[in-house]
N, C-alpha and C positions, 0 to 999 in steps of 0.2 A: 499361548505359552504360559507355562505357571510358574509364578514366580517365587522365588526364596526369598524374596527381601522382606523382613520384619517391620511392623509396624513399630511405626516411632511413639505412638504412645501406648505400647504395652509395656507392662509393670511387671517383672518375674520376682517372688520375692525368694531369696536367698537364707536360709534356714542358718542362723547363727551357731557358734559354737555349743557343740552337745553338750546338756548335762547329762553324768552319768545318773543309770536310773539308782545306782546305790547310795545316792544324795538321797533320794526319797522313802528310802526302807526304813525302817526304827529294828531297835536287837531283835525284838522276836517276828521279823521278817511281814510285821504290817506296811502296806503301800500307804506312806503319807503325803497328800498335798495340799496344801492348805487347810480347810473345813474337812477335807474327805477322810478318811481309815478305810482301808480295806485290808482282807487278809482271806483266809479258807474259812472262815464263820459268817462274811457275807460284807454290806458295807453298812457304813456311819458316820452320819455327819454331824460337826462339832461347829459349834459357834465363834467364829472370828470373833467376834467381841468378848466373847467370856472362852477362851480354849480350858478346854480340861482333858486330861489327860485320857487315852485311853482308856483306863480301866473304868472309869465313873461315867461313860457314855453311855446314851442305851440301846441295848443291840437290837436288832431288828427279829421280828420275829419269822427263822427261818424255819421253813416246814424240811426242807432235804439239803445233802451235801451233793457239791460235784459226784461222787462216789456213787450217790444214787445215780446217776445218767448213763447212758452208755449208749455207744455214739452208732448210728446208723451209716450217716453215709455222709460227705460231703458236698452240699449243694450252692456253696457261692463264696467269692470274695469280696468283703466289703473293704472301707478305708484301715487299714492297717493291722486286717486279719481274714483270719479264714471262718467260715459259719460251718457248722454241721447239725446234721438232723438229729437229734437225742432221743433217746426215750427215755421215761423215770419207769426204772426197772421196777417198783415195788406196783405202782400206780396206771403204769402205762401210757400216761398221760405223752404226748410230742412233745417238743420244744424246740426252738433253734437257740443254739448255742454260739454266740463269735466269740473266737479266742484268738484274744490279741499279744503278740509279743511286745513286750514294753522297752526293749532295745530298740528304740527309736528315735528319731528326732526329736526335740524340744516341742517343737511347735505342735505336732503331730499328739505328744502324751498331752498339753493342754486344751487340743479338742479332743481328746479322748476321757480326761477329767471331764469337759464341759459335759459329753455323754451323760457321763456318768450320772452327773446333780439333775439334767434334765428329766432321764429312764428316772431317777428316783422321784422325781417331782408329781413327775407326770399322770394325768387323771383324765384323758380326752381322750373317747370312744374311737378315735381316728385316729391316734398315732398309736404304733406299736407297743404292745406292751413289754414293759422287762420286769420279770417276776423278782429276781436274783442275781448281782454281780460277788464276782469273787476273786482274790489277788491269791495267786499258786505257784510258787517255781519261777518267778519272772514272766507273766503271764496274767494279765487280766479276760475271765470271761462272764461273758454276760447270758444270764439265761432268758429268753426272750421269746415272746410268743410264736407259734409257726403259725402263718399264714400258707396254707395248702394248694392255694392255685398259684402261688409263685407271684409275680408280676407283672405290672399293667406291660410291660416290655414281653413277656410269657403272654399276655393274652392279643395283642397285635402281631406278634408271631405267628401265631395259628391263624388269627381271625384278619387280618391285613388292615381293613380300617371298621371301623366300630360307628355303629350309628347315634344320632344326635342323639334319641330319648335315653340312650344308656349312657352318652357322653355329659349327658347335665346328671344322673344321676352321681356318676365318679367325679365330674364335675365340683359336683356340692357338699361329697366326703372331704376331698380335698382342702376344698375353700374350709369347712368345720375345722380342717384339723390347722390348717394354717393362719385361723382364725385366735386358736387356741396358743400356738405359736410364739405368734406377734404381737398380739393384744394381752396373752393373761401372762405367757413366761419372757417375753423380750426377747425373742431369740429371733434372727435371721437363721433360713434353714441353710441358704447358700449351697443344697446341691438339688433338687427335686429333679428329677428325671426319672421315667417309667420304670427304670430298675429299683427305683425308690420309694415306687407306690406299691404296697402292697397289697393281696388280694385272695379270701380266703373261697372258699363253698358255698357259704350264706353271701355271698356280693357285696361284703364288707371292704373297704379302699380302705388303708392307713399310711400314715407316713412313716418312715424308716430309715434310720443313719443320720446320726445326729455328730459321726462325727466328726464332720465337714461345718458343724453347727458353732455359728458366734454370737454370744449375747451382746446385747448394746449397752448395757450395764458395765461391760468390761472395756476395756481402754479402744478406743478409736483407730489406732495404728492396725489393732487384730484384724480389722475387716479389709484391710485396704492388701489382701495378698490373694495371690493367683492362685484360689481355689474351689475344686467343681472342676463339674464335667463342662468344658469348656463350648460345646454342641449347646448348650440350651444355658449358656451363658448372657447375661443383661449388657447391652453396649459398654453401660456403664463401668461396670467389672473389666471388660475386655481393655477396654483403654482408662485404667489405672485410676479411675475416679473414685471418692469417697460413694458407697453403695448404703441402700438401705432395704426394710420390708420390699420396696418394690421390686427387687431384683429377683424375689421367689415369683412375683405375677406375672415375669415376666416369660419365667421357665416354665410355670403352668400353663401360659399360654400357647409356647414351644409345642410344650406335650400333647396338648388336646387339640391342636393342629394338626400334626403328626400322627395322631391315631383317628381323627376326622379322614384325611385323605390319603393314609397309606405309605406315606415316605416323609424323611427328613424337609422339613419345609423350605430350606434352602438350595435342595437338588431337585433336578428337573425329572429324575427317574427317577430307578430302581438300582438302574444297570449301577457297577463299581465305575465305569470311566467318569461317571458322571460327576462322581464327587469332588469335589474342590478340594483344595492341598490344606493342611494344618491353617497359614497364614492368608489365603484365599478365602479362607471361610470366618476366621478373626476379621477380616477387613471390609467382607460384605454385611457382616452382625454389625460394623460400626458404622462402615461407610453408605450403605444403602437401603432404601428405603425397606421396613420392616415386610415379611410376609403378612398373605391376609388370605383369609376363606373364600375363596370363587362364588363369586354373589349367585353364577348360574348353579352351582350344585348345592348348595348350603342354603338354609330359613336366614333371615335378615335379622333373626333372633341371635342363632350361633353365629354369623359374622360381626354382629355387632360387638358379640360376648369375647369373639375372639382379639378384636380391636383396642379393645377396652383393657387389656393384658400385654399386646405386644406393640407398647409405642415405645419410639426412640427414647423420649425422654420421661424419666422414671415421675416426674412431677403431673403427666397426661395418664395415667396411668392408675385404673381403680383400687380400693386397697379391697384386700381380702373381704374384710364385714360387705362391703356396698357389693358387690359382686354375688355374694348370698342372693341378692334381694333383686340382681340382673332378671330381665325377662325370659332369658332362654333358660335360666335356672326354672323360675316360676313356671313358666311352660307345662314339663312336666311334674311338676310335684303333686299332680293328683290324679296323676294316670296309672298310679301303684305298677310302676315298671320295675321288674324283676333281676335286677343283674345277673345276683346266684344262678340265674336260670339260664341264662348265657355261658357266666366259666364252668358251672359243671358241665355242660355238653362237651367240654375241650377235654385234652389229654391230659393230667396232670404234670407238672413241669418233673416231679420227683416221683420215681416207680418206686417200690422197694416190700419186700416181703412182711405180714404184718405181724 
């Protein structure tokens, strides 16, 4: 019988009173928040320590406007927008575009700022890139690289479960990019889940959606709220604990479970009856012993590797760097295994006229 009683130590956080987003406009309709300027000429970031004004900042150099793109087709919803398929009309060149509405909660525009400082920071072959943000109409979007095979969630679809040699290779993009992350920008990703990994023709894996994303650099309280996809959520999270890096290894290790043996690692099938109720599956993530890789189907390599990711306690738990250097990783890194050669055999997740 399934039960509806809540656990008693889940933590739901409760989004305080909105500010409006016309707090953050300036007269000529720049998005300001703190360090950040945005506007239709692109973004800019200004020093806390020394603010100066708009006009004596220096702009980025943009090669096209919104204006140039024109939108193909709709292919996904991320955290507090919608994505489409672009093309740069003069260039041809793809892009995915999310365009976020900024009438939204508080808490919601502050990971969405954090986005923002990240996509500009950012220089790691593994996570997504973002060419271009821009503030329009009440509207922030970002122009951002397309990844053509969709996601590792798009290639378990098709493909049901994925063998070891390709799983250490996505494996090791991951760990790179969560490497990058944790160690060089501070940042917890707090949602990694296969809709999250991205994956292009060349068998390129990146990370994507950042914004779900908290740095540790910003105040302590930020991390301790219920959020993420709650499926590939760290115990820790689940029952309202102060979380850290470990809580992405722990969802990596969720994932490459999951696309090892073909179903959610916590249900016994396929079928729908099988699945456990919202609070049945919060209470086995905390209360019961973690999943592990069946030592009869799996190398002692990848069960090891999988082990090493999904322990209860975030302190048993390897960090992204050490994990690089796991044996089931090393395994294959000289056996020039092909990814791309795998997703382009699939359908592509998005059809459309070229």
């Amino acid at each position: 019988m399934k039960t509806t009683k809540p656990l008693k130590e889940l933590k739901l956080s409760v989004p305080a009173q909105d500010t409006p987003i016309s707090s953050f406009l300036t007269a000529s309709g720049t998005f300001h928040d703190g360090d950040l300027l945005l506007n239709q000429k692109g973004l800019r970031l200004i020093s806390e320590e020394n603010e100066s004004p708009a006009s004596e900042t220096k702009e980025i150099d943009l090669q096209f406007s919104l204006e140039d793109l024109e939108t193909i087709k709709v292919i996904g919803k991320g955290s507090g927008g919608v994505v489409q398929l672009v093309r740069h009309k003069w260039v041809g060149t793809l892009f995915a575009l999310k365009v976020i509405q900024m009438t939204i909660q508080e808490d919601i525009r502050k990971q969405i700022v954090q986005e923002l400082k990240i996509n500009q920071a950012s220089q790691c072959s593994h996570v997504v890139v973002c060419y271009h943000s821009f503030y329009h109409n009440g509207a922030i979007s970002l122009v951002l690289e397309y990844m053509d095979r969709g996601s590792l969630a798009d290639v378990i679809r098709q493909l049901k479960t994925i063998l070891e040699p390709y799983l250490a290779v996505v494996c090791k993009q991951v760990l790179q990019g969560l490497v990058y992350l944790h160690n060089e920008r501070h940042v917890i990703h707090r949602d990694i889940k296969p809709s999250n990994l991205l994956v292009n023709h060349k068998g390129e894996v990146k990370i994507t959606d950042f914004g779900v994303s908290a740095m540790l650099a910003s105040s302590m309280g930020q991390r301790d709220t219920f959020v993420g996809t709650y499926n590939y959520m760290a115990p820790e999270r689940i029952s309202g604990s102060t979380y850290d890096y470990k809580s992405d290894i722990w969802s990596l290790g969720m994932v490459i479970l999951e696309c090892a043996i073909g179903r959610f690692p916590y249900i016994q099938s396929e079928d729908q009856q099988a699945w456990p109720s919202f609070y049945e599956l919060l209470e086995a993530i905390v209360s019961s012993p973690p999943p592990s890789a069946p030592a009869d189907q799996f190398s002692p390599e990848f069960c090891s590797f999988v082990s090493a990711c999904i322990q209860k306690d975030p302190r048993d738990r390897s960090s992204a760097l050490d994990l690089l250097s796991h044996p089931f990783i090393k395994k294959f890194e000289d056996k020039d295994i092909d990814f791309g050669i795998l997703v382009s055999s699939l359908e592509p997740p998005v059809n459309f006229p070229r």
